[in-house]
N, C-alpha and C positions, 0 to 999 in steps of 0.2 A: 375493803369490806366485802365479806360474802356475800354475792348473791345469787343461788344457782337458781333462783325458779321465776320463772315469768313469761305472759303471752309473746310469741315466737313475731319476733318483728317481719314486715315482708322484707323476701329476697329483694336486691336492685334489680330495674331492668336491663339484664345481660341476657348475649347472646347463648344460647345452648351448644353445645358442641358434645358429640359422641365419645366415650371415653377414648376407643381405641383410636382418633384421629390423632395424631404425630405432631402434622402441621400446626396445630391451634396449640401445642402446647411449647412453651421457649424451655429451651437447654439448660438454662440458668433463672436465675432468680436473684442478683444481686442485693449485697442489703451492706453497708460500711465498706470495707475494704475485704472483702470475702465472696463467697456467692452460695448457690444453694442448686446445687446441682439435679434437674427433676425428672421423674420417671415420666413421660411420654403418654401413658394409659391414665398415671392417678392423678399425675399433678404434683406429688409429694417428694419430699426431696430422697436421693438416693447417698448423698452423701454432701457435706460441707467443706466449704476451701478455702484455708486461711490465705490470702493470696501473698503474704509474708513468707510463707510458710507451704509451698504447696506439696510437698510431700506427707503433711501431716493427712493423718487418715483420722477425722472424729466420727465418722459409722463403722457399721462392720458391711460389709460387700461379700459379694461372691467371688470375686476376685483374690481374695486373703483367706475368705473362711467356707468352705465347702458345705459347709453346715446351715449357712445364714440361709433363709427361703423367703417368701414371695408374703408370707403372715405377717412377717417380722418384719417390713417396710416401716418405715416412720412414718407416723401418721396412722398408721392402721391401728387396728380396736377389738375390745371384745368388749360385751355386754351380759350382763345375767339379769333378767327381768323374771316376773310373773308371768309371761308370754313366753320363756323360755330363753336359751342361752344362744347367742351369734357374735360372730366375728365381722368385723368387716376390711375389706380390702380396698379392690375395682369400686370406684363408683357406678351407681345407673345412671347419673347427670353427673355434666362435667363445666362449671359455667367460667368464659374468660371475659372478663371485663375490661374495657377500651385503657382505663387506668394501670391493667397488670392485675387485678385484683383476681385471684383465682380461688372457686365454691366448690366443693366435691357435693352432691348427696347420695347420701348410700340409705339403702333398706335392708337391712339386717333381718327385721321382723315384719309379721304384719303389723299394720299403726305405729309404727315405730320409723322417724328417720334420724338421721345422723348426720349433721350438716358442720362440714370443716370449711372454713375459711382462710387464706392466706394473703396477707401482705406488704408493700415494705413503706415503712414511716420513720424517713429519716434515714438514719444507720441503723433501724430493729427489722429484724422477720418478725412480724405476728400473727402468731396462729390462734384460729377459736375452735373449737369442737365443741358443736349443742347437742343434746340430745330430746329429738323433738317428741312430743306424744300426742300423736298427727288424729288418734282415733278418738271414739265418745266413748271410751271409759278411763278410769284411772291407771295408772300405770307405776309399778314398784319396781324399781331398779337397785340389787344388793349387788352389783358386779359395775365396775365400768374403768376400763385401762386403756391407755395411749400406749404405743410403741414408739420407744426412744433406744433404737440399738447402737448405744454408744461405742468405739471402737477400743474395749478397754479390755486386751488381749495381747499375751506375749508371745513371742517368736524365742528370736536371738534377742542378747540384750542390746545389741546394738541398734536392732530391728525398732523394741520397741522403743526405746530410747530418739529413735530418731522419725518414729512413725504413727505412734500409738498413743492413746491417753487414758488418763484415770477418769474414771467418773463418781464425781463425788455428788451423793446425792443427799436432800434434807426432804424429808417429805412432812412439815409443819403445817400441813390444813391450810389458810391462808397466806400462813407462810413458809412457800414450798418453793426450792431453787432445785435447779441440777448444774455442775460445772465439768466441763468436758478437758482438765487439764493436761498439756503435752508430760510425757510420763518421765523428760526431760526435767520438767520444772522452768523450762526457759521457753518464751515467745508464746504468744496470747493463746487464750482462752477461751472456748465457746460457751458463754454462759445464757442459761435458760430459767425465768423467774417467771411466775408462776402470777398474773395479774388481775386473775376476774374467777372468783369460785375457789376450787381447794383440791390440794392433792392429799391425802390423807395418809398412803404409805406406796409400796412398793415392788413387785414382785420379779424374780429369774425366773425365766423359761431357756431349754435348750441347754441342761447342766444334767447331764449323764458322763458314761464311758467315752461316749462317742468324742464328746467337745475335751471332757478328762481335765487335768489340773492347769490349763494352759489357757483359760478364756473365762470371762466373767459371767457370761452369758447374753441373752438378750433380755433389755433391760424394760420393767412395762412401769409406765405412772400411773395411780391408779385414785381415781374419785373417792372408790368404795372400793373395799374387798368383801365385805359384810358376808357373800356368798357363801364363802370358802375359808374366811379364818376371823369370825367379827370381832374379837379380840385383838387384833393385832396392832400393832401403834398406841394401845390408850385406848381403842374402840372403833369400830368400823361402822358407819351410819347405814340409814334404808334412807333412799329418795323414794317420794312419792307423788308424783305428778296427775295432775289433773287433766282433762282433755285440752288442749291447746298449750298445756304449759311446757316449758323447756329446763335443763339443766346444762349451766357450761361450764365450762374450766377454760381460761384462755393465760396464751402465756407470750413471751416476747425471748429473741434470740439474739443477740449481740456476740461483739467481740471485745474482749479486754486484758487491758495491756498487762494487766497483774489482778492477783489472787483478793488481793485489797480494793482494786476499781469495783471490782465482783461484789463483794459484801457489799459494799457502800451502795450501790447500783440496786442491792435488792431492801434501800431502805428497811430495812432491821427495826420490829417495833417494841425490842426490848435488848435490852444490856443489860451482862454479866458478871458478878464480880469473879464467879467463878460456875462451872456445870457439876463438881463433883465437893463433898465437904466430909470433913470427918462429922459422925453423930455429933449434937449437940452443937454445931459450929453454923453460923447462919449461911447462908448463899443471898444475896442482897439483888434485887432486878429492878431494873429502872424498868417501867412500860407502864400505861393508861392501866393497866388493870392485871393483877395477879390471882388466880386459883387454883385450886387441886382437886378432883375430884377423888383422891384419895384421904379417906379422915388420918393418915396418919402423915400428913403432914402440914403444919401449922403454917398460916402465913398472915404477917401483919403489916398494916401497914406506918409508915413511922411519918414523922413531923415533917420530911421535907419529901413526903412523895413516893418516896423507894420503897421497896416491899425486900420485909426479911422472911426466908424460907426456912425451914428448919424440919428435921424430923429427929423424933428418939430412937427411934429400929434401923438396923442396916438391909438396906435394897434402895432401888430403882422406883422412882417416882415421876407419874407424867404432870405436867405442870400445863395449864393452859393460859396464855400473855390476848390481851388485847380480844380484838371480835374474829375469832373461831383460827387462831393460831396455836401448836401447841407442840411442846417439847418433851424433853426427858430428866432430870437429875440426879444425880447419886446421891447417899448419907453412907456415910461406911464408919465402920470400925477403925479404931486406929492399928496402925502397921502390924505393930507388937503382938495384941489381941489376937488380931487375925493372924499370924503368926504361931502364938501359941493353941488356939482353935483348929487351926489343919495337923499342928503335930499331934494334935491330940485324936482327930479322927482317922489321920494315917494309920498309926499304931494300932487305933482297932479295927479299923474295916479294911486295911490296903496292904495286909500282909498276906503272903501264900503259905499260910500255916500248916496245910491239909498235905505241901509235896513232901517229898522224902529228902533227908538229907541236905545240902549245901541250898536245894533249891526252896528248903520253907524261908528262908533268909531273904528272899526275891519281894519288894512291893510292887505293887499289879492295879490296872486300874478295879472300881466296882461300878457297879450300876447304884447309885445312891435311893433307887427308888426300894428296892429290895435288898440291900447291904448287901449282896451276895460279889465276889469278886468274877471280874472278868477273865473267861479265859484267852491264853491267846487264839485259839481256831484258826491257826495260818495264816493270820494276818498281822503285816507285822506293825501295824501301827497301835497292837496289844499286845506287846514281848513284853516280857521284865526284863528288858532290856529299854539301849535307846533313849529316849525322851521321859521315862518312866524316872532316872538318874536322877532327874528333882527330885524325887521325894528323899533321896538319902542325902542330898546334897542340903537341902531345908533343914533335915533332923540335926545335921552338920552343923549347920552355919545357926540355930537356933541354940545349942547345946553352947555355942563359943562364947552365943551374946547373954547368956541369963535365961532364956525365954524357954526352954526346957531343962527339966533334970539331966544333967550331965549322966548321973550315976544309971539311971532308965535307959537313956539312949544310946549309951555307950555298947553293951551286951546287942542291940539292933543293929548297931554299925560295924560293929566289928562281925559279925554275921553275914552283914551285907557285903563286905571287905575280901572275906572270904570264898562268899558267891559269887563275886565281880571278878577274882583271880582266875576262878575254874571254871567258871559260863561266860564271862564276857570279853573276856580274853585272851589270845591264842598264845601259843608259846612263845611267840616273839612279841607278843606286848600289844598285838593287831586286836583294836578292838568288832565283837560281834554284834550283831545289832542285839539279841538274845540269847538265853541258854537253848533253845528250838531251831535257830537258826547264824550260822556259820558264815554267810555272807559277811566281809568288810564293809564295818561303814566307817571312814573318816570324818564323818561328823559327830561320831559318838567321842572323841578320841579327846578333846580338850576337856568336856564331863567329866570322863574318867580320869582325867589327869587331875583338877583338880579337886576331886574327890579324897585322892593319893595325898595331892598336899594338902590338904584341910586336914587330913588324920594327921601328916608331918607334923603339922601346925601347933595340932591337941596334943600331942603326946611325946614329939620329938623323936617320933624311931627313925634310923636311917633308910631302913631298908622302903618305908613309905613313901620319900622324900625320891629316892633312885625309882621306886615304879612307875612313880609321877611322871618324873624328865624319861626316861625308858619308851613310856607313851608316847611323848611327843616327838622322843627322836624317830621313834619308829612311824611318827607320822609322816617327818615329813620324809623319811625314807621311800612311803607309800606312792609319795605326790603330793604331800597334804602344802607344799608352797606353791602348788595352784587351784589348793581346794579353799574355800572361804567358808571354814567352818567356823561355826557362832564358838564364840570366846576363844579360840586359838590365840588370838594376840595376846589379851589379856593374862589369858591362862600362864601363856610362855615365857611372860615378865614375871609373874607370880613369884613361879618356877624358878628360874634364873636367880631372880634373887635369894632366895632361899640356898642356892648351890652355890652362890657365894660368899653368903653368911657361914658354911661348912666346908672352906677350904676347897672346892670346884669352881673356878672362876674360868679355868679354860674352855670345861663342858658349859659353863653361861655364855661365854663367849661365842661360842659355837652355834647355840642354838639364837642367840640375837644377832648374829652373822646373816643365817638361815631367813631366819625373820626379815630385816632389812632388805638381804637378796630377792625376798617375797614381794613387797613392796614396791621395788624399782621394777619389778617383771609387770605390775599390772599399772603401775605408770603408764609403760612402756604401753601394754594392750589400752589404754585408752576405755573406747568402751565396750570394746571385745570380749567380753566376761563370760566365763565358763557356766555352761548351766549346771545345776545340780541335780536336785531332786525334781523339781519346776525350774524350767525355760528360766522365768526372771522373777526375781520378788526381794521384797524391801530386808527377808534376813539370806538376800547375798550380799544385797547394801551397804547393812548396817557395821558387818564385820567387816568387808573393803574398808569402811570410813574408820573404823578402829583399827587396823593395821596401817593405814595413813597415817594417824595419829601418833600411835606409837615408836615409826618407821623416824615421824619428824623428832619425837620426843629427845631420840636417841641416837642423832645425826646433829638434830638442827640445820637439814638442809632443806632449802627454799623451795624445791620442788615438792615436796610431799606437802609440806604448808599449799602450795598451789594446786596440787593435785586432791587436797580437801576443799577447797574453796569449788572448785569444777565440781566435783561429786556432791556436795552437802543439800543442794537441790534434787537431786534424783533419789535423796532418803528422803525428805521432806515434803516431796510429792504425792508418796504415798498416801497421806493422809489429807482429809479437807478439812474446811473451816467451818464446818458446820457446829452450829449451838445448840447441841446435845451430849448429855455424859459419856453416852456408850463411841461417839465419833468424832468428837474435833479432837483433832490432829493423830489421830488413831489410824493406823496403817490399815490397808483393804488387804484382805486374806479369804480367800471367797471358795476353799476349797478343803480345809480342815475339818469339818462334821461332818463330811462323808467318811475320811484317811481314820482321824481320830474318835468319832463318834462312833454311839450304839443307833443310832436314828439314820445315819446313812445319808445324811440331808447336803447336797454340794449347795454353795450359795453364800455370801457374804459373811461370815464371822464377825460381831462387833461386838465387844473388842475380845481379840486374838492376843495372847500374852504374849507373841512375838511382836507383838507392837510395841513390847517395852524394850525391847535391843534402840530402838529410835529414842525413847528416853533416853539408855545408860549411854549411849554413841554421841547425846549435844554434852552432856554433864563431862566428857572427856575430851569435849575439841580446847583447840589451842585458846587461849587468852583471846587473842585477833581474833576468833570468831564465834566465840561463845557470845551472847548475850544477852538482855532480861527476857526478850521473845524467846529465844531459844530454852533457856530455863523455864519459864510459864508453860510451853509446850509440852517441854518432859514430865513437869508436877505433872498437867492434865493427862498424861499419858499414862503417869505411874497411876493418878488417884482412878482411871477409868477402868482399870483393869479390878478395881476391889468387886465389881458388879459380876464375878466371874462365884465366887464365895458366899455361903448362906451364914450365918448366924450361929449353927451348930458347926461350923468346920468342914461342913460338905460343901460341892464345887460344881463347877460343869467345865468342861474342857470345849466345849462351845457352844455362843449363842448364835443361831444362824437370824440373822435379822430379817430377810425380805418377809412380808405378810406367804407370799407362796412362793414356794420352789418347781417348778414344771408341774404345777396346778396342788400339789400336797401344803398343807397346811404349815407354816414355820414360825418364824418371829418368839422363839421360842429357845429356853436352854434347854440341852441334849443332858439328857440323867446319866452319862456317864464321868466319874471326876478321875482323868485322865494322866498328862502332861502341865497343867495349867500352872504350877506350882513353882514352873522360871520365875515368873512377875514376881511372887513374894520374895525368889530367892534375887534379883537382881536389884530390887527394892532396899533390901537389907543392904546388900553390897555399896549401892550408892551412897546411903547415909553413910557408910563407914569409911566410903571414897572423902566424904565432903569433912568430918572432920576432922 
C-alpha cells in the first residue's frame, strides 16, 4: 500500500561521521551470498557482486565506461520542486550505526532534505530515500529520480555475454520492480522491488554520439516526472507536502536464482490471462480491484471475482490493479485488417512519385503527421532502400493471401522489381543499401532475395527464381557465412527448394552445403560472434538460432540441436517478465528512434518489430525444445507489436518509452512510419509456417 506522506520519524542515536572519512565507512556491504561494494565519501554502493559469479558487472563503473560520472552513482538524485530544481550526490551528514546500519542526509535545497538509509535484513539490501520538507511552508515536488546505473551495455559478444546484463524494468506505481539479468540468461539475478511508495516511470540519461548505439544508458527511477513529461506512463503526479511532512520510495535488493524466483518474490497483485487482445476479445485479470481511466475501455466484473477487460478501438490502454499499481494493455485489430490497412496507406502516402524514372517506383518512409514523404538527407537509415524492403515485401506477401488486389499491386511490384535491379543492386547481384548510396550491405541481401522468389512464386518466371539464388550466392561470395544477416537461413531454404522443384538440385545443394558449413563455423566460435551493425543484440541472436535450427533440420546432427539449447537463453534474455503489453518478453532495442526516427530520441524502443525475429525463431526450434511457454512468448510478442499501427493504416517506426531521454521529453511514438512493417510481414509468414 502507498504511503508517501507522513511526519518525518526521528533519526536513531548514531554517531556522525564526515563524509569524506574512509575509515568509518566498510568496503562492502554484504546482504545473501553477494555484497555491495561502497563508495567511501557516500556510503552508496559503486557496484554489486554475485559472489557466484564475480566477474559479472550489474553497474556501470569507470573502469568499462569512460562516460559513467560522479552524478550517476547509485543512490544519487535529482529533484524539481517549487523551490527550484537540484541534484544530489556527497552527503553533508554521513551517519554509521553500531548495527551497520548506514543514513546519508543531503541538502539539495533550502528546507529541503533528502535522507537515504541503507540496510541488510536477512539476505535483502534495503534502501529508503525520504524526502523531507524540513521548512514552515509547503512544498510541491513534480521531479524526483534515483539513480540505478545498471551495467546493461555491450562490448564483444563474448564480453557481454559473460559480463554484462539486461535490465529489465516495470515501473507500475506500487507496483514497480527492476531485474538486473546476466545478458547470458544463465546464473542469478539481481533483483530490486520497489516496497513502500511508488515508482511511476522511467528515464535515460547519457544517450548521445558520445555513449552511440553500444550502451543503454544511465538508468534513473523516478517518483514523478510530472516536471518534464506529466503524461508519460498513464500520468505523472505533483506531491505536495506540508511542513514536517515527507515523501518515500523504499525498495529491497536480493539475489535470485531464476527469472521466476523474481516474479514470485515481487508478489504480483494481479494475473493475466493475457497483456494484448484482439478488439472485441476480453483480457480477464484476477486482482482486488480493476479500472481504467480511459472511458473506452470497459471492465466488469464477473460472478467469481475476475475482471473482464475489453475495448472496441485499437490502441494501448492503461489499466490501474489494486491500491495505486498500474499497467498498460493492447486491443488490436485483427492480423488480416491490419494488413490490409498498411497496404492501403503504403500505396498512398509511401511512394516516391514526384522522382524521375525507375526511382518514382521506390517506397520511402513519411512523416505521418503531414503525409508528406521523407527524404533521404544522407542518412541512410531513410534510403529506399535497406529496411524500407518491407514495404514491397508486405504488398507481396498480402497480394498471395487475398488481403490485396492482386491486379492493383502487381503494376507497383513490378515497378519496384525493376527499381530493386537498377538501384539496389550492383552488377553482380551485390546488394546497395539505396539508389543514393553504393555502400554493400549484406544484410540487405536475404530481403532482396526473397522478394525475387515471392515474384517466382506469383508468376513462375525463371529468370526471378535465378535472381533470387544469384543474390545469395553472391552473398555468401561476399562473407555473408560469417554475417548473421536476419532471414538468410530461412530465405536460403526457401530458395533451394524452389531450384529443386525446377531441375537445379546441384545449385540447392550447393548453397545448403554453404549454409551447414556456416553453422558448424559458429559452433565452432562459441560465443565469439562477429559484431555488425551494433557490438551485440538480440537480431544477431535470433538468426544464429535459426541457422542452428536449420543446420539441425538438415543434418540431424546433435551438435546443432546442442548448440541451440546453449544459445536459446541469450535470445530470451533479451526480453523481461514484465506485465505490460508494450514489454513482456519484448526484446530491449534502445537505440532505433534516433537511426530510424524523425525525433532523433536514442532510448528504449518498446516494442521494436525486431522483437519479432524472437517470435518467429521459438515457432521454428526443434520439437525438444519448443514449448507452451515458449509459444505463449511469441503470441505476446507477435500481438505487442500491433501497438506500433493506428486505425487508419498509419505507423511509427518507434515508440521510445522512457518518460525522458537526457532530460527531452519521450514516452511517446516518433511520427515517422518507417521500417516497422517486418512484424506484419513475419506475422503473416508464421501463420502460414503453422499450417
Amino acid at each position: 500500500m502507498e504511503k508517501p506522506y507522513g511526519k518525518v520519524p526521528p533519526l536513531p542515536p548514531v554517531d556522525v561521521r564526515i563524509p569524506d572519512d574512509p575509515v568509518q565507512i566498510p568496503d562492502v556491504l554484504a546482504f545473501g551470498s553477494g555484497h555491495a561494494v561502497l563508495d567511501p565519501a557516500t556510503g552508496a554502493p559503486v557496484q554489486f557482486v554475485d559472489e557466484q559469479d564475480r566477474a559479472r558487472r550489474f553497474l556501470l563503473d569507470t573502469d568499462v565506461t569512460v562516460w559513467h560520472s560522479v552524478e550517476h552513482q547509485w543512490g544519487s538524485g535529482h529533484l524539481v520542486t517549487d523551490r527550484g530544481g537540484a541534484r544530489w550526490h556527497t552527503p553533508a551528514e554521513l551517519r554509521v550505526a553500531a548495527d551497520g546500519v548506514m543514513e546519508a542526509v543531503h541538502t539539495p535545497l533550502p528546507g529541503v532534505r533528502v535522507e537515504v538509509r541503507r540496510s541488510v535484513q536477512g539476505d535483502l539490501l534495503r534502501e529508503r530515500y525520504t524526502v523531507v520538507n524540513s521548512a514552515q511552508e509547503p512544498l510541491t515536488i513534480t521531479g524526483l529520480g534515483v539513480q540505478t546505473p545498471f551495467a546493461d551495455l555491450y562490448d564483444t559478444a563474448e564480453t557481454s555475454l559473460d559480463q554484462a546484463v539486461h535490465a529489465h524494468l516495470f515501473t507500475g506505481g506500487t507496483w514497480a520492480w527492476a531485474l538486473a539479468q546476466p545478458m547470458s540468461g544463465d546464473g542469478r539475478c539481481l533483483g530490486l522491488i520497489v516496497r513502500e511508495g511508488a515508482v511511476r516511470a522511467y528515464s535515460v540519461e547519457s544517450r548521445n554520439l558520445r555513449s552511440n548505439s553500444h550502451v543503454r544508458g544511465h538508468l534513473v527511477l523516478l517518483v514523478t516526472d510530472q516536471a518534464r513529461n506529466p503524461q508519460a506512463f498513464g500520468g505523472q503526479p505533483v506531491l505536495r507536502l506540508g511542513p514536517g511532512e515527507s515523501a518515500t520510495v523504499a525498495w529491497e535488493l536480493g539475489w535470485y536464482a531464476s527469472v521466476e524466483d523474481f516474479t514470485t518474490a515481487t508478489t504480483p497483485p494481479a494475473v493475466f490471462s493475457s497483456y494484448a487482445a484482439e478488439v472485441g476479445e476480453p483480457i480477464v485479470v484476477e486482482a482486488s480491484s480493476v479500472s481504467s481511466p480511459d472511458s473506452g475501455v470497459k471492465v466488469e466484473r464477473e460472478a467469481d471475482g475476475r475482471y473482464r477487460v475489453q475495448a472496441s478501438r485499437h490502441g494501448s490502454y492503461p489499466l490501474d490493479i489494486g491500491d495505486g499499481a498500474r499497467t498498460e494493455v493492447l486491443f488490436h485489430l485483427p492480423l488480416q485488417e491490419m494488413v490490409r490497412r498498411r497496404v492501403a496507406y503504403i500505396t498512398q502516402y509511401q511512394r516516391a512519385r514526384e522522382r524521375p524514372g525507375l526511382l518514382a517506383h521506390a517506397f520511402v518512409p513519411v512523416d505521418t503527421r503531414t503525409g508528406l514523404t521523407q527524404s533521404t538527407n544522407g542518412w541512410p537509415d531513410w534510403t529506399d532502400g535497406a529496411e524500407r524492403i518491407a514495404m514491397p515485401l508486405l504488398l507481396q506477401a498480402a497480394a498471395a493471401r487475398g488481403l490485396a488486389d492482386p491486379d492493383e499491386m502487381d503494376p507497383l511490384l513490378d515497378g519496384w522489381s525493376r527499381f530493386a535491379c537498377r538501384h539496389l543492386l550492383d552488377e553482380s547481384n551485390a546488394p546497395r543499401r539505396g539508389s543514393q548510396d553504393d555502400h554493400v550491405r549484406l544484410y540487405d541481401t536475404p530481403w532482396l532475395a526473397q522478394f525475387f522468389h515471392d515474384r517466382y512464386r506469383a508468376h513462375g518466371r525463371s529468370e526471378d527464381l535465378d535472381r533470387a539464388a544469384r543474390i545469395i550466392e553472391r552473398s555468401f561470395e561476399l562473407g555473408g557465412a560469417m554475417h548473421l544477416s536476419i532471414h538468410l537461413s530461412p530465405t536460403t531454404l526457401a530458395i533451394c527448394g524452389s531450384l529443386d522443384a525446377t531441375g537445379q538440385s546441384d545449385r540447392a545443394q550447393a548453397l545448403r552445403v554453404q549454409l551447414v558449413d556456416s553453422a558448424r563455423q559458429f559452433v565452432r566460435m562459441g560465443k565469439q560472434l562477429p559484431a555488425h551493425e551494433v557490438n551485440y543484440e538480440q537480431s544477431i541472436v535470433a538468426p544464429l538460432v535459426d541457422l542452428l535450427c536449420d543446420a539441425h533440420t538438415l543434418t540431424g546432427d546433435p551438435v546443432f540441436h546442442d548448440a541451440i539449447a546453449e544459445r536459446l537463453p541469450w535470445l530470451l534474455a533479451f526480453g523481461g517478465p514484465q506485465p505490460h503489453a508494450r514489454l513482456h518478453g519484448v526484446a530491449i532495442r534502445h537505440w532505433d528512434g534516433f537511426w530510424f526516427g524523425a525525433d532523433r530520441l536514442w532510448g528504449d524502443v518498446f516494442p521494436h518489430y525486431w522483437s519479432t525475429l524472437t517470435a518467429a525463431t521459438l515457432l521454428r526450434l526443434p520439437d525438444t525444445l519448443r514449448t507452451a511457454h515458449t509459444d505463449r512468448l511469441a503470441e505476446a510478442i507477435l500481438r505487442a507489436n500491433m501497438a506500433n499501427y493506428r486505425e487508419d493504416g498509419s505507423a511509427t517506426c518507434a515508440f521510445v518509452m522512457p518518460s525522458t531521454v537526457d532530460g527531452r521529453a519521450a514516452h511517446t511514438a516518433d511520427p515517422l512510419a518507417n521500417d516497422q512493417d517486418w512484424h506484419l510481414l513475419l506475422w503473416l509468414q508464421a501463420q502460414e509456417q503453422a499450417e
